[in-house]
C-alpha positions in Angstrom: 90.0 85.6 84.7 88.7 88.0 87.3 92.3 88.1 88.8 93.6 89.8 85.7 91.8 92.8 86.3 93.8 93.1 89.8 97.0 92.3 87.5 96.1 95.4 84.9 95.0 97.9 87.3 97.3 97.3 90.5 100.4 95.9 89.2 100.3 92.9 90.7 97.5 89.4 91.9 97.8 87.5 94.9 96.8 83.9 94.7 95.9 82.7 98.2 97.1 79.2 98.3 97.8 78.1 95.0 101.2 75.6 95.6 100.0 72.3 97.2 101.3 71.6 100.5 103.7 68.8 99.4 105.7 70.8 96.8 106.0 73.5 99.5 107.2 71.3 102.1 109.4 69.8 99.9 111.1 72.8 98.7 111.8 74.1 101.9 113.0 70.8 103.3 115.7 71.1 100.6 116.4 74.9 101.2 116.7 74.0 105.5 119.2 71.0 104.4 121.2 73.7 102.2 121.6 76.1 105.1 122.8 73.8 107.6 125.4 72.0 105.5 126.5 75.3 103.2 125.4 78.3 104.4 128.6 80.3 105.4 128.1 83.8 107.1 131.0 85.5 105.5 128.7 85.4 102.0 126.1 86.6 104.1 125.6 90.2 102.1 126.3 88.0 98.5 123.3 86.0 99.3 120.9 88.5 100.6 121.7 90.7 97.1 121.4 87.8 95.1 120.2 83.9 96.3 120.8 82.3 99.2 121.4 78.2 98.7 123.0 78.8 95.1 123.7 74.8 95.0 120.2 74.2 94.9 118.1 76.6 92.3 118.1 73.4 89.9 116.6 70.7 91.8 113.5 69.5 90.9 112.0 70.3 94.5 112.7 74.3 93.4 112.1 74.5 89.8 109.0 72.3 90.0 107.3 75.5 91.9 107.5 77.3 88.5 107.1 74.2 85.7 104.8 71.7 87.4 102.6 73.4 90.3 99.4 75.5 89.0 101.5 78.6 89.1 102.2 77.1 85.3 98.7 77.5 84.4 98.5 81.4 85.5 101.5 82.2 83.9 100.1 80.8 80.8 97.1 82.5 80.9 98.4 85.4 81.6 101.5 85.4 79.7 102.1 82.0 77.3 104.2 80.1 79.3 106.0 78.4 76.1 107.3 82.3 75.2 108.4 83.2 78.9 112.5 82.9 79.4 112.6 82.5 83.0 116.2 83.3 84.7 117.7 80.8 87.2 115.4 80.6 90.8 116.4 82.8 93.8 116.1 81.6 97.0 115.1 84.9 99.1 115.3 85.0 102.6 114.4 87.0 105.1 115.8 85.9 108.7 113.6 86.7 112.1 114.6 90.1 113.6 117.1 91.0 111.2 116.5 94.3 112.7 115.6 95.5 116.7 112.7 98.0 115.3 110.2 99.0 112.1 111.5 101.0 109.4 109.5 101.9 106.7 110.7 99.3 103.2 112.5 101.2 100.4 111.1 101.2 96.9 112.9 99.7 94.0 112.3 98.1 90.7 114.3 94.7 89.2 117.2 94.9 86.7 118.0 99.1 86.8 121.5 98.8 86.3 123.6 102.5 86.2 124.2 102.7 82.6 120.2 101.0 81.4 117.3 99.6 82.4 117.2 96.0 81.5 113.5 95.4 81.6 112.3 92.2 81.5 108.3 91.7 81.8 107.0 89.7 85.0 108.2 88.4 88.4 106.2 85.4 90.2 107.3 84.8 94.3 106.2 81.3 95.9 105.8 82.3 99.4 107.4 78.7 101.4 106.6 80.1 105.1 103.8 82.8 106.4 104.3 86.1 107.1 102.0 86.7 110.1 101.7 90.2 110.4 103.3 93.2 109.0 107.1 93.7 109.7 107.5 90.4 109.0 109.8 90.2 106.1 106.3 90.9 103.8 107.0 91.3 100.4 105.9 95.4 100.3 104.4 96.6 96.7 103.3 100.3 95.8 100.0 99.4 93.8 99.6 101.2 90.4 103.3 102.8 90.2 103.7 100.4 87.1 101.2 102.7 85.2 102.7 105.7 86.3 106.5 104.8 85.5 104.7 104.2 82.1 103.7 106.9 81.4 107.4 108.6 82.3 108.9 106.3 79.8 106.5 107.4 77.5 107.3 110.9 77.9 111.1 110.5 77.7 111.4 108.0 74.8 113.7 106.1 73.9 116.3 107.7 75.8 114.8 106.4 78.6 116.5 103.3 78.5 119.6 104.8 79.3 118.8 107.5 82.1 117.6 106.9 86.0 114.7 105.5 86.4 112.3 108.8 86.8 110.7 109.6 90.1 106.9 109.4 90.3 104.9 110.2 93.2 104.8 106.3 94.6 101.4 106.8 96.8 101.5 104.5 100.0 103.3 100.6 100.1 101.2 97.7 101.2 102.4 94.9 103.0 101.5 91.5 102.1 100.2 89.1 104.4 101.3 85.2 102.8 100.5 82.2 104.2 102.7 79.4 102.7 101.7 78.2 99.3 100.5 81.6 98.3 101.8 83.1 95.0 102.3 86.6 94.0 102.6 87.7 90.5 103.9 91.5 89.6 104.7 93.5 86.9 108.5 94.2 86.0 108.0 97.9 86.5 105.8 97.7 90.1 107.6 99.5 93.0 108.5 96.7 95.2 110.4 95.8 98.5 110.6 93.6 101.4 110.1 95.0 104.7 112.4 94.2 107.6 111.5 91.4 109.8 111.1 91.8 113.5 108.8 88.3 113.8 110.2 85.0 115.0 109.9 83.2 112.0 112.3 83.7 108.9 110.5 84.9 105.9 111.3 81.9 103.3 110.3 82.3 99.3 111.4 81.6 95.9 110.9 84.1 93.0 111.5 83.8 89.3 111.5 86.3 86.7 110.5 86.0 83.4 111.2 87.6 80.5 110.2 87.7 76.7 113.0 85.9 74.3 113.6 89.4 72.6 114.6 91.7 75.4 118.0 89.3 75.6 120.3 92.2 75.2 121.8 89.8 72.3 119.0 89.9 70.0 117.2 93.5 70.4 119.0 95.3 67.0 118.3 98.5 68.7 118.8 98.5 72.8 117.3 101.6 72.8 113.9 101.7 71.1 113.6 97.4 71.6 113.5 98.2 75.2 111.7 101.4 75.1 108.8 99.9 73.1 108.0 97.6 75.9 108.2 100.2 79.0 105.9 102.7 77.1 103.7 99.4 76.3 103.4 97.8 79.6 101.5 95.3 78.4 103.3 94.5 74.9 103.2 90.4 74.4 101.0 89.9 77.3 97.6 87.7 76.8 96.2 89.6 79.2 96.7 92.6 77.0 92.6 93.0 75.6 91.4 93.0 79.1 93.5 96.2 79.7 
């Protein structure tokens, strides 16, 4: 698996491709029909901070991106599909000039809520549409900050859990050039963003994040050292974890 080498050391492996063409037509067929009959601009900020076409994340046309493309495959190498919980779908979207100029993308990681982090271990994005050139809604990642915000867990313990997330030096962001079909796979703990989008095409993916059974706040016996054991450990459960 030569892409888990990019995986361990960068944080993150883009597959060039990897959805056939149908399943990606098909899913953003169903997610154009949404918008047109449901989309209401008054939810506009709800959906761009959570999903966007929330009647749709169970259809087959979405979840089949996950449970019956190759993506399935890669996840199970890399993780064990059958032990991944994956949350519901989210429709992310990106609309063509959302902004009149370039502004750099602000970092951020998944699930830091003010009172924990509630890690959880991968996040995969189907790309639906291409992102021509940079500025273009591109998914933005800061390779290698997941082994830095490692070792900062490491050094805080257990305590970590509870206290902001601790500021590492983040190096430079790349931007992500997609075509439709491509998947990207990341690490919980990689710096991430999307840049703003000052193309004419909206910036169309679905991401799902996946998570081991036993970081469900309701079965770790101990919030603190469960969840701790698995940021200092960035690769605790994975089957990638011998080529690290």
């Amino acid at each position: 698996m030569d892409w888990a080498r990019s995986l361990i050391t960068q944080g993150y492996v883009h597959f060039r491709r990897l959805v056939p063409d149908e399943m990606v037509e098909a899913a953003r067929a169903l997610i154009e029909e949404d918008l047109r009959h449901n989309y209401d601009a008054t939810r506009e900020d709800e959906y761009s901070s959570g999903t966007y076409c929330p009647a749709i994340l169970d259809a087959a046309a979405i979840t089949d991106l996950l449970h019956r493309s190759p993506v399935r495959g890669i996840v199970d190498a890399a993780l064990g599909f059958e032990a991944m919980r994956p949350s519901g779908p989210q429709v992310a979207i990106r609309w063509a000039h959302n902004v009149d100029r370039e502004f750099p993308p602000e970092p951020h990681i998944d699930a830091v809520l003010p009172d924990r982090i509630a890690n959880f271990t991968a996040t995969v994005g189907i790309f639906l549409t291409t992102t021509p050139r940079t500025f273009a809604g591109n998914l933005t990642v800061w390779p290698g900050t997941h082994r830095s915000y490692e070792a900062a867990f490491r050094q805080r313990g257990p305590r970590s859990v509870f206290e902001p997330l601790p500021e590492i030096d983040l190096g430079k962001p790349h931007q992500l050039l997609c075509e439709a079909g491509d998947v990207v796979v990341m690490h919980w703990s990689l710096a991430h963003s999307a840049a703003v989008n000052t193309s004419d095409v909206d910036r169309l993916a679905v991401y799902f994040r996946l998570g081991f059974p036993e970081l469900d706040a309701d079965t770790v016996p101990d919030l603190g050292e469960g969840r701790w054991q698995y940021l200092a450990n960035l690769w605790r459960g994975w089957r990638i974890a011998d080529s690290s």
